[in-house]
Biopython code that builds the backbone (N, CA, C, O; Angstrom):
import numpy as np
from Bio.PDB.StructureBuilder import StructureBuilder

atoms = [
    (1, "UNK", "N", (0.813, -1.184, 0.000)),
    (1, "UNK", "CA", (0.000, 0.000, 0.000)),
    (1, "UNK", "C", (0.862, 1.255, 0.000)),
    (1, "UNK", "O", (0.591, 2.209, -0.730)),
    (2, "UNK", "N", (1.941, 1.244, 0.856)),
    (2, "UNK", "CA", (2.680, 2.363, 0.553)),
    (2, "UNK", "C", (3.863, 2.891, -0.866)),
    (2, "UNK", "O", (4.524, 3.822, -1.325)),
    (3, "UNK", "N", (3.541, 1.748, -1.006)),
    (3, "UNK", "CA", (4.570, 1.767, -2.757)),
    (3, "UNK", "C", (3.633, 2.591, -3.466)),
    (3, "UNK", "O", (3.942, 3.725, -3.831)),
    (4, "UNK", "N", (2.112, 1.911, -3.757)),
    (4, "UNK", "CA", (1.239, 2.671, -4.248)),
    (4, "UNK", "C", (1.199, 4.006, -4.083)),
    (4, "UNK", "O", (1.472, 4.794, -4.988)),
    (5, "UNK", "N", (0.859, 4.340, -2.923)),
    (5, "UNK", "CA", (0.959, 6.055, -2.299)),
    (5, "UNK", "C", (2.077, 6.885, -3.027)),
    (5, "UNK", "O", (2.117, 7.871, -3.763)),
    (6, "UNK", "N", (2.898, 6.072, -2.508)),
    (6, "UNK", "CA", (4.585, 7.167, -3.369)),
    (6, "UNK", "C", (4.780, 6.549, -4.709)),
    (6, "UNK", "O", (5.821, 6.885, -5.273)),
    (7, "UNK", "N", (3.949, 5.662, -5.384)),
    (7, "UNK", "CA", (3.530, 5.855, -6.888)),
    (7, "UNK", "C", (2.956, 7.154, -7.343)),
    (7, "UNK", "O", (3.550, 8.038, -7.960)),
    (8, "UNK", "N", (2.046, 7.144, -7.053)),
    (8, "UNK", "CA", (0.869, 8.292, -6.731)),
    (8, "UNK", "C", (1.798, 9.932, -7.003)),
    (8, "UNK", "O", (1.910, 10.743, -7.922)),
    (9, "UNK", "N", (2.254, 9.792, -5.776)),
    (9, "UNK", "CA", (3.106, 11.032, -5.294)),
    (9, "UNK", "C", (3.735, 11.260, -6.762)),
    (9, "UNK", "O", (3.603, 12.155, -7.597)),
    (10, "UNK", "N", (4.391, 10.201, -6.720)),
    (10, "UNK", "CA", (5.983, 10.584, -7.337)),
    (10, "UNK", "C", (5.218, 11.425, -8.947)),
    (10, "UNK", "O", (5.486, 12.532, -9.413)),
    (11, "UNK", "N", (4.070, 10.201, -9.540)),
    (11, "UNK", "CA", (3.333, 10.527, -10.613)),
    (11, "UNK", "C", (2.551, 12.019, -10.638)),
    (11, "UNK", "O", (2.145, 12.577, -11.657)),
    (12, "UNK", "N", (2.451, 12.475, -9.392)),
    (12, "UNK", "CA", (1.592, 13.964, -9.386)),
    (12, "UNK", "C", (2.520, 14.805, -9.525)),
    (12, "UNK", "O", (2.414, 15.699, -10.365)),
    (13, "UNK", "N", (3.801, 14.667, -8.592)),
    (13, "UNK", "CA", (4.747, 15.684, -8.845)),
    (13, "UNK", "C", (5.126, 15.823, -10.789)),
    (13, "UNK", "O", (5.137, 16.792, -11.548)),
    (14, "UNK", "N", (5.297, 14.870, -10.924)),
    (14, "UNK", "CA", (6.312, 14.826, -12.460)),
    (14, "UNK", "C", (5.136, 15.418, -13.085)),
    (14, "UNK", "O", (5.346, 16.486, -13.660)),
    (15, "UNK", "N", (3.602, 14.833, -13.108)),
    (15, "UNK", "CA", (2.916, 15.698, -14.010)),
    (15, "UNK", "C", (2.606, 17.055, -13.818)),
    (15, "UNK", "O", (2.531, 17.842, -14.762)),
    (16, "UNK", "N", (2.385, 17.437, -12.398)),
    (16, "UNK", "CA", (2.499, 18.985, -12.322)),
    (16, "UNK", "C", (3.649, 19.867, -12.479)),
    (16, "UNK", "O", (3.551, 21.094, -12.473)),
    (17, "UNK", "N", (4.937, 19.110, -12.644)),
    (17, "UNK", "CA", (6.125, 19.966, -12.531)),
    (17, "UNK", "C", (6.178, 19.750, -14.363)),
    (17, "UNK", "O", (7.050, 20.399, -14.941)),
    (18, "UNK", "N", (5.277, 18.874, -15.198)),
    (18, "UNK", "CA", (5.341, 18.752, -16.826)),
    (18, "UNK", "C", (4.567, 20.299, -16.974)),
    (18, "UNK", "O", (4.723, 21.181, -17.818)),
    (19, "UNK", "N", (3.648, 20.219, -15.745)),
    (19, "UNK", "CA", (2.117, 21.386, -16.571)),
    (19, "UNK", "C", (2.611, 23.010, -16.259)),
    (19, "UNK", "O", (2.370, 24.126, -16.719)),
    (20, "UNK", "N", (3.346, 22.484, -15.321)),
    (20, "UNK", "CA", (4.059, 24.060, -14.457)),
    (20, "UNK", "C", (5.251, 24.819, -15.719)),
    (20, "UNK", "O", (5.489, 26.001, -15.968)),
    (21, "UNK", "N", (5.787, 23.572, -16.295)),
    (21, "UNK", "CA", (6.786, 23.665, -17.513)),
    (21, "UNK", "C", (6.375, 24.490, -18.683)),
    (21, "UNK", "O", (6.899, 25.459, -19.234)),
    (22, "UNK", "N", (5.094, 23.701, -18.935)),
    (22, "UNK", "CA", (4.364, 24.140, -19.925)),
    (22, "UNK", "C", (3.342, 24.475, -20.304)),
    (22, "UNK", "O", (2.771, 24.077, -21.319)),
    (23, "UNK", "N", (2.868, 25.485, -19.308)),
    (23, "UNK", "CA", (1.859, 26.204, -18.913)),
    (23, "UNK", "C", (1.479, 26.948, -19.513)),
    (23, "UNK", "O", (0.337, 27.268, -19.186)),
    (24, "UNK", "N", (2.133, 27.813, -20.866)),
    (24, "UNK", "CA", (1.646, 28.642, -21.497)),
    (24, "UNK", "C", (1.727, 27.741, -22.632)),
    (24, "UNK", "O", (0.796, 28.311, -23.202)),
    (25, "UNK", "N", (2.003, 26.935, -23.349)),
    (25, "UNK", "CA", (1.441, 26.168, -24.526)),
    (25, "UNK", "C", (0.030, 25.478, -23.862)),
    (25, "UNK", "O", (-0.900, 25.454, -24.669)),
    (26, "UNK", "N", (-0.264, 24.934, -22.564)),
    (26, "UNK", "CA", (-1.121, 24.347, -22.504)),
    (26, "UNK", "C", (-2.151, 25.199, -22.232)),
    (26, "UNK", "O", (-3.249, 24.672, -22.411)),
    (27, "UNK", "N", (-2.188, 26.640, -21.763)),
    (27, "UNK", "CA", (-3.087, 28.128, -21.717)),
    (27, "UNK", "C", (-3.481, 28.132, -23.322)),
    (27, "UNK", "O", (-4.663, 27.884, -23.560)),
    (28, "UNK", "N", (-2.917, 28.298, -24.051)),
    (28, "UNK", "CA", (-3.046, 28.507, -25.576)),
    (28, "UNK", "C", (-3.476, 27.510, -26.037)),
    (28, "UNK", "O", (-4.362, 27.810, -26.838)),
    (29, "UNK", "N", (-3.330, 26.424, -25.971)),
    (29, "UNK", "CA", (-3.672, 25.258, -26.685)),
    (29, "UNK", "C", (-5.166, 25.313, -26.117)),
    (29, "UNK", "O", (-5.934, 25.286, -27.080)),
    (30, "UNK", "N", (-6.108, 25.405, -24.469)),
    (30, "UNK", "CA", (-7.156, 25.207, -24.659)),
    (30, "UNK", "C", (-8.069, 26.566, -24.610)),
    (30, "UNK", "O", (-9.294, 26.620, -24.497)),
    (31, "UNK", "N", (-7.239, 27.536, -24.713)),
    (31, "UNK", "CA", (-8.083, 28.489, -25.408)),
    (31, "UNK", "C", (-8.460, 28.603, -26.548)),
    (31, "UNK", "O", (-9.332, 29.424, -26.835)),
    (32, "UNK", "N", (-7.641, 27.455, -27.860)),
    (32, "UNK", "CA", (-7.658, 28.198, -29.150)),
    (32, "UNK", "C", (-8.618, 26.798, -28.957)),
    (32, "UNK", "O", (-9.302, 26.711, -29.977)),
    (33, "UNK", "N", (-8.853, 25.934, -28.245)),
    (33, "UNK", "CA", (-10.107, 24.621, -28.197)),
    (33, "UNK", "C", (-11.607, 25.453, -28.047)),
    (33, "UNK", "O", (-12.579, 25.501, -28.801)),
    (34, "UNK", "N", (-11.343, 26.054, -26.780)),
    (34, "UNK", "CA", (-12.647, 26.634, -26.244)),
    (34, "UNK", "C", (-13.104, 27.684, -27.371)),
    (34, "UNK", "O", (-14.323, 27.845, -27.415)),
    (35, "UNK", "N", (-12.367, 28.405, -28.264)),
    (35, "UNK", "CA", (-12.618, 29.744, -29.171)),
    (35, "UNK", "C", (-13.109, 29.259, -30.506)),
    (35, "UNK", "O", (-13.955, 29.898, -31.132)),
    (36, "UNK", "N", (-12.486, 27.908, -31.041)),
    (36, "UNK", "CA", (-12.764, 27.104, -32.218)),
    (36, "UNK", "C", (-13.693, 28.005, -32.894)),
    (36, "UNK", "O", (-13.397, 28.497, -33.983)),
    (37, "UNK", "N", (-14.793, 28.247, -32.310)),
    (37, "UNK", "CA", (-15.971, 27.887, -33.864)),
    (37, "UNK", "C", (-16.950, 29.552, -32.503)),
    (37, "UNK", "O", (-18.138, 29.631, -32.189)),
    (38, "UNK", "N", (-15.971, 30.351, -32.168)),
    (38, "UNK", "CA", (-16.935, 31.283, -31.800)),
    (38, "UNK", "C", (-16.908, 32.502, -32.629)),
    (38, "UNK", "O", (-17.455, 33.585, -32.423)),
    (39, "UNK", "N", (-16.303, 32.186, -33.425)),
    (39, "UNK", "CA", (-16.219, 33.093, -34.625)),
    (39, "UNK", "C", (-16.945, 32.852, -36.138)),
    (39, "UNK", "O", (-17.081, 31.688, -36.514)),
    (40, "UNK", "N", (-17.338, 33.791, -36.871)),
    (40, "UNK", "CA", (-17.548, 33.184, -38.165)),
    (40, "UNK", "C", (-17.082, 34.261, -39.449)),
    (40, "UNK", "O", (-17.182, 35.467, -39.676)),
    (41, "UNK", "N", (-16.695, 33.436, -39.913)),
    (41, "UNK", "CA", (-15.877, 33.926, -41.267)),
    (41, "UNK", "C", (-16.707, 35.055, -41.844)),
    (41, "UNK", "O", (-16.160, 36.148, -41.995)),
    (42, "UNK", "N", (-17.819, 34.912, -42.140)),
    (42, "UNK", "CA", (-18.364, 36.622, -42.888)),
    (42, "UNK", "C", (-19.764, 36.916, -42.269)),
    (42, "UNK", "O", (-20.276, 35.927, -41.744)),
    (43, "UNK", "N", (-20.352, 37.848, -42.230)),
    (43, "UNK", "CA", (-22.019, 37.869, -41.584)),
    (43, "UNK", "C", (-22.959, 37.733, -43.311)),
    (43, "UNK", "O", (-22.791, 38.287, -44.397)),
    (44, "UNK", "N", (-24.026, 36.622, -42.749)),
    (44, "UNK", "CA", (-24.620, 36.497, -43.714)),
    (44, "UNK", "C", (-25.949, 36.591, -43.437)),
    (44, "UNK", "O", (-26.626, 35.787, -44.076)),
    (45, "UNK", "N", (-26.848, 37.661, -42.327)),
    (45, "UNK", "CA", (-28.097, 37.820, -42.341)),
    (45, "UNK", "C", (-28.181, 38.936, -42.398)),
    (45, "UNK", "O", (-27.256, 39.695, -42.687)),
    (46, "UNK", "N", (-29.583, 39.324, -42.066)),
    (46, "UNK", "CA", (-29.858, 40.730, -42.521)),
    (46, "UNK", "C", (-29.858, 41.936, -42.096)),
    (46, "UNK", "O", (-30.052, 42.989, -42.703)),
    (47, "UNK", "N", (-29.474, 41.587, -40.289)),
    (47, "UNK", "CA", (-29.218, 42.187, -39.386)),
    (47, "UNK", "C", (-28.592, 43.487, -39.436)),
    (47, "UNK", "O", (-27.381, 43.281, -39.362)),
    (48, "UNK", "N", (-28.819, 44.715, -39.524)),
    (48, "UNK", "CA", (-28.499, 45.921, -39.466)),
    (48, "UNK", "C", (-27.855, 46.617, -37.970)),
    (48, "UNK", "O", (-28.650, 47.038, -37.130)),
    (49, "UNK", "N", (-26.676, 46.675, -37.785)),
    (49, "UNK", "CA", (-26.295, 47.272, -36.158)),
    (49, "UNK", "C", (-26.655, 48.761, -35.788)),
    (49, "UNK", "O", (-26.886, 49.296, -34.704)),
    (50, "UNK", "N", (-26.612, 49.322, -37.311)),
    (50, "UNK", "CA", (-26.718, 50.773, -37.120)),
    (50, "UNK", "C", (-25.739, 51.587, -37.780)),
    (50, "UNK", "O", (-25.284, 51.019, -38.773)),
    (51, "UNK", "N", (-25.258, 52.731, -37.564)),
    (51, "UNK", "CA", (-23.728, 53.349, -38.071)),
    (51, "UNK", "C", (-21.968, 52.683, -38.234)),
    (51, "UNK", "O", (-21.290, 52.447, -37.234)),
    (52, "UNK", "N", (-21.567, 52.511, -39.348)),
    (52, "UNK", "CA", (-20.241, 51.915, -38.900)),
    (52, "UNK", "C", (-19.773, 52.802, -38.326)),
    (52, "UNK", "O", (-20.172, 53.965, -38.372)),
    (53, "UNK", "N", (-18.591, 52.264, -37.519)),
    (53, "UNK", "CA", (-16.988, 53.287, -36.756)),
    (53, "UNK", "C", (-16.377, 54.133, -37.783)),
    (53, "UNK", "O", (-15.870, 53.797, -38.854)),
    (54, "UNK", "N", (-16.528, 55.369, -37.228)),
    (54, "UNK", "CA", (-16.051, 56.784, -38.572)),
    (54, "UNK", "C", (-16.833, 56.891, -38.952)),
    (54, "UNK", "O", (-16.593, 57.473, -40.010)),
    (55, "UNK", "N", (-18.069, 56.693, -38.853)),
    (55, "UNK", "CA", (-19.454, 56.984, -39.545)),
    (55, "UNK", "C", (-19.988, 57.969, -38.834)),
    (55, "UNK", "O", (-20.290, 57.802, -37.653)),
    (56, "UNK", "N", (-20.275, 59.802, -39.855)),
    (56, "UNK", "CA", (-20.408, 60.693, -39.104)),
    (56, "UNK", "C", (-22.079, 60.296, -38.485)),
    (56, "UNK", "O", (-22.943, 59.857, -39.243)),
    (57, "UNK", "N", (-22.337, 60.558, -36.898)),
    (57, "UNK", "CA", (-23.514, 60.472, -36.013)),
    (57, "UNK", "C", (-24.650, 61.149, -36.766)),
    (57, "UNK", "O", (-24.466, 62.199, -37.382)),
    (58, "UNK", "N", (-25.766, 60.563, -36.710)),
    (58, "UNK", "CA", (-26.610, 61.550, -37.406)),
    (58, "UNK", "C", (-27.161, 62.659, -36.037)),
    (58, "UNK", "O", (-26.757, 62.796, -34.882)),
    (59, "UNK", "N", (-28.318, 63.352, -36.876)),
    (59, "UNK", "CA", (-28.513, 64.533, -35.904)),
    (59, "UNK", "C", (-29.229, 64.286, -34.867)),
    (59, "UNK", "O", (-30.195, 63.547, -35.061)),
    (60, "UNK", "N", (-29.076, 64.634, -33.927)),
    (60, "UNK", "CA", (-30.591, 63.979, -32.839)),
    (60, "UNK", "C", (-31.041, 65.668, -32.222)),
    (60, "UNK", "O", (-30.488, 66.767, -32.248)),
    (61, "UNK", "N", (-32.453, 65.082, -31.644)),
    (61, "UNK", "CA", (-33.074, 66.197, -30.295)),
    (61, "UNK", "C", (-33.225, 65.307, -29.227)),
    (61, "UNK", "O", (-33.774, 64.208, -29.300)),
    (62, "UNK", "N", (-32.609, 65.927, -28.004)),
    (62, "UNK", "CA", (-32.501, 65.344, -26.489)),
    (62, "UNK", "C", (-32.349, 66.691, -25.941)),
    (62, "UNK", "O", (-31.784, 67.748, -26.221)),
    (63, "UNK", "N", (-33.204, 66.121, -24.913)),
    (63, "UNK", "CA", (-33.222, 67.399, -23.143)),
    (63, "UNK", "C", (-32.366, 66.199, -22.211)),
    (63, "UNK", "O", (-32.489, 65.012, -21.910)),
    (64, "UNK", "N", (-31.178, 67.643, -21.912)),
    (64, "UNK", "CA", (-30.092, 67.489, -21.288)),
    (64, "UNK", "C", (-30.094, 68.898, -20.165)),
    (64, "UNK", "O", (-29.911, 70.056, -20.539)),
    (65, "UNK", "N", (-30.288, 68.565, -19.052)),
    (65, "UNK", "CA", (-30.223, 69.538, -18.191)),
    (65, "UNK", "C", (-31.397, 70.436, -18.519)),
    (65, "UNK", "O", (-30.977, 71.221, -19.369)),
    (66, "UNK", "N", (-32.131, 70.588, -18.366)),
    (66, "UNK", "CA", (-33.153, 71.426, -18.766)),
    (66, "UNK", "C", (-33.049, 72.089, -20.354)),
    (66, "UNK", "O", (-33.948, 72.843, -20.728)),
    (67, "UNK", "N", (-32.052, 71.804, -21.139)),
    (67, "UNK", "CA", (-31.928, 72.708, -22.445)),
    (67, "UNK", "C", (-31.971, 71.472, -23.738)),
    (67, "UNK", "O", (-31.242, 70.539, -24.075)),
    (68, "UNK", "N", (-32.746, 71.830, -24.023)),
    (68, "UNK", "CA", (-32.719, 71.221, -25.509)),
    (68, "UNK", "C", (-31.078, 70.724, -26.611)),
    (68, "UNK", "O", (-30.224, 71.548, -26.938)),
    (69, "UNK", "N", (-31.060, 69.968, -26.795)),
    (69, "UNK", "CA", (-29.364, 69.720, -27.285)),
    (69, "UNK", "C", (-29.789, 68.858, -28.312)),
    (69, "UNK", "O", (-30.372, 67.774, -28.305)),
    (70, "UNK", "N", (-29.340, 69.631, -29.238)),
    (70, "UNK", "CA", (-29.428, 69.328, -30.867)),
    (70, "UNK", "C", (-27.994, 68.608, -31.866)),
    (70, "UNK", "O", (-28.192, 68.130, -32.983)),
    (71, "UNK", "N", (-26.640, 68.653, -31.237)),
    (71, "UNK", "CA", (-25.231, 68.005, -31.827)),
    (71, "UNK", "C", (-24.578, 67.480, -30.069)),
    (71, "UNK", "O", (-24.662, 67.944, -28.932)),
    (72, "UNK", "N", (-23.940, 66.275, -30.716)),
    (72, "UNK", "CA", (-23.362, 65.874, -29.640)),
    (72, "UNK", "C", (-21.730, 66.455, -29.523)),
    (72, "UNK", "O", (-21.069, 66.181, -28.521)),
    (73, "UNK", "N", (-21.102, 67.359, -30.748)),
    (73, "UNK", "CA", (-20.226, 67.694, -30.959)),
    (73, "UNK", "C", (-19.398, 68.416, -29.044)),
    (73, "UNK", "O", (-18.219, 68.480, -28.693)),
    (74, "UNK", "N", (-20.659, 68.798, -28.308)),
    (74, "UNK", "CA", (-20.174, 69.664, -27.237)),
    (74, "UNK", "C", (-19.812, 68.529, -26.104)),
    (74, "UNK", "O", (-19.332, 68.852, -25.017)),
    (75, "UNK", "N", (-20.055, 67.342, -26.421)),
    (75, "UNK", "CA", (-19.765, 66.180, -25.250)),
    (75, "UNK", "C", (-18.668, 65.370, -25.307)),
    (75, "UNK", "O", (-18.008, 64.719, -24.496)),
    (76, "UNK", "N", (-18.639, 65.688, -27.065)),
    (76, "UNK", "CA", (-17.365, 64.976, -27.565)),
    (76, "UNK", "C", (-15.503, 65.521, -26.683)),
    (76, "UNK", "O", (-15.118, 66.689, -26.724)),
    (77, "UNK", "N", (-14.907, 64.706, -26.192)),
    (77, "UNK", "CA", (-13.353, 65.305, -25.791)),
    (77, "UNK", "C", (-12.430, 64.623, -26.338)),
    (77, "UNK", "O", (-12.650, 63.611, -27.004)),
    (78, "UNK", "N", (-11.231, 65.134, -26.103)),
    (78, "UNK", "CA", (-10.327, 65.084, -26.757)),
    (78, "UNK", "C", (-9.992, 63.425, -27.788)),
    (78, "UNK", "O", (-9.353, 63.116, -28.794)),
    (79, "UNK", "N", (-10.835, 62.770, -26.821)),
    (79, "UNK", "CA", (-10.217, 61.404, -27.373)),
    (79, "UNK", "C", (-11.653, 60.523, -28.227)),
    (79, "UNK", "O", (-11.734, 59.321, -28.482)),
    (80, "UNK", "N", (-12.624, 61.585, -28.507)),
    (80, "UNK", "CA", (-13.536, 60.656, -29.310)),
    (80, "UNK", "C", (-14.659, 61.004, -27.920)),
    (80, "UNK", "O", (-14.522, 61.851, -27.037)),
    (81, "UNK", "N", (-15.767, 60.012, -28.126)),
    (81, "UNK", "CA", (-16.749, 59.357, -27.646)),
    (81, "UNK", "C", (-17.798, 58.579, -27.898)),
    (81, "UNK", "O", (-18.528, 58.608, -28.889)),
    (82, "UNK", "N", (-17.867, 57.616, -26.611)),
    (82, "UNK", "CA", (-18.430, 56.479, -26.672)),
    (82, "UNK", "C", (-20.037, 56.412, -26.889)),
    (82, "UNK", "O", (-20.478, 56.811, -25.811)),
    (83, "UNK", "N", (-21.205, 56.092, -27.783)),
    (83, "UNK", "CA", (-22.101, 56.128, -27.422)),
    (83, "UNK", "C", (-22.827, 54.902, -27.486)),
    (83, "UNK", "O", (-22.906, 54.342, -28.580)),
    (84, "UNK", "N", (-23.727, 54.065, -25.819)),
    (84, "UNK", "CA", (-24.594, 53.228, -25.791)),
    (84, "UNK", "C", (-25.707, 53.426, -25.638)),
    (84, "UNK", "O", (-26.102, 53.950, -24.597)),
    (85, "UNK", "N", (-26.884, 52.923, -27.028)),
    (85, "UNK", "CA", (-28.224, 53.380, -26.961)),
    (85, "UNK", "C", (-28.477, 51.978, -27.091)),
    (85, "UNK", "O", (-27.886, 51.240, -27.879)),
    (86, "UNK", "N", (-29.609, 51.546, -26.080)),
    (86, "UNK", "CA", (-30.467, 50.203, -25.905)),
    (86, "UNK", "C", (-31.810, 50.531, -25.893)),
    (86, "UNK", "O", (-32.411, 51.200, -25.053)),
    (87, "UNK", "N", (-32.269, 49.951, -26.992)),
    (87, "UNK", "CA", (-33.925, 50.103, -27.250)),
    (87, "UNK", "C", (-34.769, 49.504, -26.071)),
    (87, "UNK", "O", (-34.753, 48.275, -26.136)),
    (88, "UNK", "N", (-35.340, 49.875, -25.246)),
    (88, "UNK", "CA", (-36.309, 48.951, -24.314)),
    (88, "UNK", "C", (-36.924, 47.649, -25.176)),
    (88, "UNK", "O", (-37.231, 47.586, -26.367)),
    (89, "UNK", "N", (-36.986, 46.644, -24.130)),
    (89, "UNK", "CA", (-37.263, 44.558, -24.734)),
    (89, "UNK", "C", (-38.897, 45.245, -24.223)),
    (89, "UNK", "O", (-39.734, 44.342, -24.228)),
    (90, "UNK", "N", (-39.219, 45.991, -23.992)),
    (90, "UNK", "CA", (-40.629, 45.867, -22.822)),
    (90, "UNK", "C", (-41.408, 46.721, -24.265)),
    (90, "UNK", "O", (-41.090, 47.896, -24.453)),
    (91, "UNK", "N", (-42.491, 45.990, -25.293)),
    (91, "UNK", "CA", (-42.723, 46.833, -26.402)),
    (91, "UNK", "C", (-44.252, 47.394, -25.764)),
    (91, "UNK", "O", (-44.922, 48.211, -26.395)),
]
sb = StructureBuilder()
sb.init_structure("model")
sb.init_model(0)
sb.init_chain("A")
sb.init_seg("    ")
for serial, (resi, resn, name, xyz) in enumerate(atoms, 1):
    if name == "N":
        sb.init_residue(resn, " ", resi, " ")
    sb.init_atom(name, np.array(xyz, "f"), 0.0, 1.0, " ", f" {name:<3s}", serial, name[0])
structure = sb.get_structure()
């Protein structure tokens, strides 16, 4: 029974000191498993997102602080800006 045990042992060390070795091929190897097929090569429905990126914003009307705001040009800073609009699921 104790041969077994320090079978055991001896076999956990060598394989964790294999995985500790090669830990970043085996990181990569089952990420590029898990990622396989979460991608797809071209979009083929009919689905519309909205404006592409560099695509000048069109115009809107929104009340912002009590004042009417007609260009988002005055929110925009130095580095661009981000905009998230989510349609309400509740029709």
């Amino acid at each position: 029974m104790k041969r077994v045990l320090i079978g055991i042992a001896v076999f956990l060390v060598v394989a964790g000191s294999g995985m500790f070795a090669f830990r970043g091929q085996l990181v990569e190897a089952a990420t590029n498993q898990i990622t396989k097929k979460m991608f797809i090569e071209r979009d083929t429905d009919s689905y519309d997102p909205g404006i592409a990126v560099g695509q000048v914003f069109p115009a809107i009307r929104a009340h912002y602080q009590d004042r009417e705001v007609a260009s988002i040009g005055e929110f925009m800073g130095a580095r661009g800006m981000v905009i998230y609009v989510n349609r309400s699921v509740d029709w």
